[in-house]
C-alpha positions as CSV (number, residue, x, y, z in Angstrom):
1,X,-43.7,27.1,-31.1
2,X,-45.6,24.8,-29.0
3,X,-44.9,26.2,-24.7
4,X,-44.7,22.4,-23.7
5,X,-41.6,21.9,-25.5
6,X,-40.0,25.1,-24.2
7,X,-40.8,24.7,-21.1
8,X,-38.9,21.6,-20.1
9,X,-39.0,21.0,-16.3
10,X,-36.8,22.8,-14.3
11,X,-33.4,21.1,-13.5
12,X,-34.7,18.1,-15.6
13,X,-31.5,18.3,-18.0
14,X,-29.2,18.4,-15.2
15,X,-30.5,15.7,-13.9
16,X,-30.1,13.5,-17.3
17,X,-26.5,14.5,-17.2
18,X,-26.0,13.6,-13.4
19,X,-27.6,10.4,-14.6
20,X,-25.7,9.6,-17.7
21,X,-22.4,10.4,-15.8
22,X,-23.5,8.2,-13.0
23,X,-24.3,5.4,-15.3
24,X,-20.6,5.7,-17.3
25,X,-19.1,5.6,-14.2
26,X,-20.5,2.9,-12.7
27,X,-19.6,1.1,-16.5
28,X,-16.0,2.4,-15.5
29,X,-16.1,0.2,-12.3
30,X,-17.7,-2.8,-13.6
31,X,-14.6,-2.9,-15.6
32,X,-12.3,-2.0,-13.1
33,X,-13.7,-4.7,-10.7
34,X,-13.3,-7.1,-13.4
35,X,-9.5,-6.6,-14.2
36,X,-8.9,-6.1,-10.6
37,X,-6.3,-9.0,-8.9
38,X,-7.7,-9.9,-5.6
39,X,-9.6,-8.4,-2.6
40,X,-7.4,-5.8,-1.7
41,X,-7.6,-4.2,-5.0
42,X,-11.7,-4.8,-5.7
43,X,-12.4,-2.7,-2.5
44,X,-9.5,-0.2,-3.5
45,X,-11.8,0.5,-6.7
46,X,-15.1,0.6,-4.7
47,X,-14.0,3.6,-2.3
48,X,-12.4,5.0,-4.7
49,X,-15.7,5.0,-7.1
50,X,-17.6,6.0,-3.6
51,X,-15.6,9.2,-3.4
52,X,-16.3,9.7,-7.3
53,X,-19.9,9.5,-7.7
54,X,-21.2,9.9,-4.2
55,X,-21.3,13.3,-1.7
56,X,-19.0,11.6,0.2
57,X,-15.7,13.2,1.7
58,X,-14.5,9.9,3.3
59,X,-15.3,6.2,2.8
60,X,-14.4,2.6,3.7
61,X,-15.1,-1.0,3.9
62,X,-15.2,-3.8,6.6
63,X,-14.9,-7.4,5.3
64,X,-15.9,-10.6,7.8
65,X,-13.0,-13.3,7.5
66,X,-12.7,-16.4,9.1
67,X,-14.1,-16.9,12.8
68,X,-16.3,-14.0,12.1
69,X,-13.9,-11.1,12.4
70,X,-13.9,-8.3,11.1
71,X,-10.7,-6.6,8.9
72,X,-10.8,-3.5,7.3
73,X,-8.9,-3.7,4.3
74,X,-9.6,-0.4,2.3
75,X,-10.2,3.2,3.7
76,X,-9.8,6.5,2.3
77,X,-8.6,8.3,5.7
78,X,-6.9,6.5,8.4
79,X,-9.7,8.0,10.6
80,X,-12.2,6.3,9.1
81,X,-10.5,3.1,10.4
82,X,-10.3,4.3,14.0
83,X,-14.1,4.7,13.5
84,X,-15.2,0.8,12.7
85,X,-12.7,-0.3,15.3
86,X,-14.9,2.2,17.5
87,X,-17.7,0.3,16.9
88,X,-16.3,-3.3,16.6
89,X,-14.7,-2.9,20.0
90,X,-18.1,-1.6,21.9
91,X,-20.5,-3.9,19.7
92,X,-22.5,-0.8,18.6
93,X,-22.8,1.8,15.7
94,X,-24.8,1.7,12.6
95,X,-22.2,-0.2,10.5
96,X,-22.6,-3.3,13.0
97,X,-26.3,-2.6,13.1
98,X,-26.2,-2.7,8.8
99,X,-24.7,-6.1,9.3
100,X,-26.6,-7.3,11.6
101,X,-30.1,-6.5,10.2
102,X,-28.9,-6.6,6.6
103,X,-30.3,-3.2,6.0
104,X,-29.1,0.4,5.1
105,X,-28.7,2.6,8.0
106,X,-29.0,6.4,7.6
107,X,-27.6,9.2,10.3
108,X,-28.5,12.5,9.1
109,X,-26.5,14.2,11.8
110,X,-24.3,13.0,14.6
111,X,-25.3,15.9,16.4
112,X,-28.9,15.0,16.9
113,X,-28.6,11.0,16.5
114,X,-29.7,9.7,19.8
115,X,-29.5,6.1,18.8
116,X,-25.6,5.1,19.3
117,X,-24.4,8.5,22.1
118,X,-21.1,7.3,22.4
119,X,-20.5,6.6,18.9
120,X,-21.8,10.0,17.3
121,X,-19.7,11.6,19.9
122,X,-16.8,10.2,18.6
123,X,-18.0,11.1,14.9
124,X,-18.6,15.1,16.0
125,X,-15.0,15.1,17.5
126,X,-13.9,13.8,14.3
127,X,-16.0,16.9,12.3
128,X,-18.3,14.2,11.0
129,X,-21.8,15.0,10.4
130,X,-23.7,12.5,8.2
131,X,-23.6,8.5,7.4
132,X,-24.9,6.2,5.1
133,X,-23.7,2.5,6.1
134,X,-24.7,0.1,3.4
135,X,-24.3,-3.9,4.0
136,X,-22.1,-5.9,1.5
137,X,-24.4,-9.0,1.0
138,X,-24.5,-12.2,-1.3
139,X,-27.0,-15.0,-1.4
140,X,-24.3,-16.7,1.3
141,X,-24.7,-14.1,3.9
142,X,-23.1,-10.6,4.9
143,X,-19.2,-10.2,3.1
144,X,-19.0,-6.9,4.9
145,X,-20.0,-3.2,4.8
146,X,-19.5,0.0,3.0
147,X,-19.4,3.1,5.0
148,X,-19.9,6.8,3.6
149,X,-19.0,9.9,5.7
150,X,-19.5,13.8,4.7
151,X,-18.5,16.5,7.6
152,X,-21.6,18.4,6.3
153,X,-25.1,17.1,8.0
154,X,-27.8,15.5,5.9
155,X,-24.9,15.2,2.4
156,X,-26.8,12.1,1.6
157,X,-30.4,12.0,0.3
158,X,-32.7,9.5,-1.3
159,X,-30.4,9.7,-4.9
160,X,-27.5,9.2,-2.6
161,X,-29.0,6.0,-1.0
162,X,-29.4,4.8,-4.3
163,X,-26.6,5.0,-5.8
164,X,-24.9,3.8,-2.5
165,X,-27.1,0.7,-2.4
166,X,-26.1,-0.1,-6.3
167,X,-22.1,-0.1,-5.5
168,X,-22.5,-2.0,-2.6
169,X,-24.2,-4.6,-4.3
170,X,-21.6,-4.0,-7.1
171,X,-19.6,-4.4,-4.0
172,X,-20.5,-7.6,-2.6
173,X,-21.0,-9.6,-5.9
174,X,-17.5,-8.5,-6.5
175,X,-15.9,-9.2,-3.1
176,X,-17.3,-12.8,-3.4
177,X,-15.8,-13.5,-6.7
178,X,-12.4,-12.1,-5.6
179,X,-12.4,-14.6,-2.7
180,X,-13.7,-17.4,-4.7
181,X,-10.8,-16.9,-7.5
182,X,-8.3,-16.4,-4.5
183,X,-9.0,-20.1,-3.2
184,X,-9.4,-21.6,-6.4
185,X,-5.7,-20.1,-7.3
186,X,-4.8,-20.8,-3.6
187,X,-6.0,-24.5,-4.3
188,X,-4.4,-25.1,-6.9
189,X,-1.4,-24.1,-5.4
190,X,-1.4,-26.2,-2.9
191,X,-2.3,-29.1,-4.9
192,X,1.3,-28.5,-7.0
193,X,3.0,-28.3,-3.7
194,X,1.8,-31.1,-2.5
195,X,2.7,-33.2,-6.0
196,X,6.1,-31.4,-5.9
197,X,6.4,-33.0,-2.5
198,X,5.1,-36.1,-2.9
199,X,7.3,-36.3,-5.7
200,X,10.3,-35.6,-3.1
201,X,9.4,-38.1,-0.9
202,X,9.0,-40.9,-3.9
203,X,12.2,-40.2,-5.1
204,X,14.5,-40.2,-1.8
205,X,12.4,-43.4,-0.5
206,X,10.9,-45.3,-3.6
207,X,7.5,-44.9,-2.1
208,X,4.4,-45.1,-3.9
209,X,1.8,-42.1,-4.9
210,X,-0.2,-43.0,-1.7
211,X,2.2,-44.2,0.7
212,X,3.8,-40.5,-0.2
213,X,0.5,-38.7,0.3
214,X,-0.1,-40.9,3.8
215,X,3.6,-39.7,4.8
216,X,3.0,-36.0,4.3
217,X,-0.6,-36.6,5.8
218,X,1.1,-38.2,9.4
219,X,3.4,-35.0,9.6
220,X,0.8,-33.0,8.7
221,X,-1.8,-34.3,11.8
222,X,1.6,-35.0,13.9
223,X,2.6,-31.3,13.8
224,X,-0.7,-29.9,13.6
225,X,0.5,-28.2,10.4
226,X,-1.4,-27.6,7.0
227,X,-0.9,-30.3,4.4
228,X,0.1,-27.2,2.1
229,X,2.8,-26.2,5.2
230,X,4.2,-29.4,5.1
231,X,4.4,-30.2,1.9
232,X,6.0,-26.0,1.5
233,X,8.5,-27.1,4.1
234,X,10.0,-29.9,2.8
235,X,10.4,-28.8,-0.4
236,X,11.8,-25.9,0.7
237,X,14.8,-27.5,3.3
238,X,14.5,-30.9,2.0
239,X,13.5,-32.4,5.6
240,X,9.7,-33.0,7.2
241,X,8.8,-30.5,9.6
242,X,9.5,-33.2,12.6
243,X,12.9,-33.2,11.3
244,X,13.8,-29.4,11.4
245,X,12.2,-29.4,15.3
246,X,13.6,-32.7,16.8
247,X,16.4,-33.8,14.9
248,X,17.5,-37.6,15.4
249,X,19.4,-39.7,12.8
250,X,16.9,-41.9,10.8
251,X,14.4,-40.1,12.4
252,X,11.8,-39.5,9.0
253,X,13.3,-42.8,8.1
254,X,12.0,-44.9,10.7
255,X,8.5,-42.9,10.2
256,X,8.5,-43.5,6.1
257,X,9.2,-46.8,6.4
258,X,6.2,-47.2,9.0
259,X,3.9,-45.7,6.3
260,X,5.7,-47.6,3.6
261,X,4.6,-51.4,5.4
């Protein structure tokens, strides 16, 4: 029998397995992303696949919301929280720098990282050794960041970064979707309360579409409120919101009727 066929390179069919198991799994969250019901539960299933397929022993992601803040909706260990705030309190750490430069940051060991002192100090305290911050990035900017912790220095190598930089883009096309569907259902919403409202307001004064929209369009820049609050309120306790905090007899009368000439 020809020797090249028996001697297959060393380790070479481990490998294919690690690979094909990698590959399922990474099927398994495609699928898991896709059925999952918001933003809470799409970065839920990326930790969780984190822990699965990566040398991780901890994991977590930071999403940017409105105003450019920073939440931290899914973590694997409450300390891995107390680390981002860390860092998002001081300005500094490889998970801001990720952000910042939209690149993948590698610390090999908190022990001899001499690039954030304070921060890897923290991290030893905590028994952590190595980190692999990945940025959560769409073709609208940075969504956020995946972080990766072991307690065992240099757990994440080049097949490591890989894989890691695969989920998070996995990550961020998924987190963007989930927010998109989120305001389009949140949209919608609104638009119904604001119909059921306007309806309200049609009926009790005999107002027309418009002059109903303009009516809950006054209390809403007269209250400094949301259309969607206002129009919530009202059908909720039957009054505008001007009502419920200064009451006075004729009070949404006298304003309807203004909108109404």
């Amino acid at each position: 029998m020809d020797s090249a066929v028996i001697g297959s390179e060393p380790g070479s069919s481990h490998q294919e397995a690690r690979r094909d198991s990698t590959a399922e799994r990474f099927a398994q969250l495609a699928v898991d992303l896709h059925e999952s019901a918001g933003v809470d539960e799409t970065v839920d299933a990326v930790v969780s696949f984190a822990l699965q397929a990566l040398d991780c022993s901890h994991a977590g992601v930071a999403l940017v919301v409105s105003g450019g803040r920073l939440e931290i909706p899914a973590v694997t260990d409450p300390f891995v929280a107390e680390i981002y705030r860390f860092q998002l309190d001081g300005g500094d750490g490889p998970l801001v720098d990720a952000m910042r430069k939209h690149a993948t940051v590698l610390v090999r060991d908190t022990a001899t990282d001499d690039r954030w002192p304070d921060w890897a100090a923290r991290l030893l305290d905590l028994g952590v050794r190595s980190v692999l911050d990945l940025p959560l990035t769409t073709a609208s900017g940075t969504v956020g960041a995946l972080g990766l912790y072991n307690t065992e220095p240099d757990a994440f190598g080049p097949d490591e970064e890989a894989v890691g930089q695969i989920l998070a883009r996995h990550a961020s096309v998924a987190v963007a979707s989930a927010r998109r569907e989120t305001s389009l259902a949140q949209a919608v919403d609104a638009r119904k309360l604001v119909g059921q409202a306007m309806g309200i307001l049609m009926e009790r004064y005999h107002l027309e579409e418009d002059q109903a929209f303009a009516v809950l369009r006054r209390y809403s820049q007269d209250t400094n409120a949301k259309l969607r609050d206002v129009a919530e309120h009202l059908i909720e306790t039957r009054k505008l919101p001007a009502e419920a905090r200064q009451p006075r007899a004729g009070r949404a009368d006298e304003r309807v009727r203004g909108d109404r000439a």
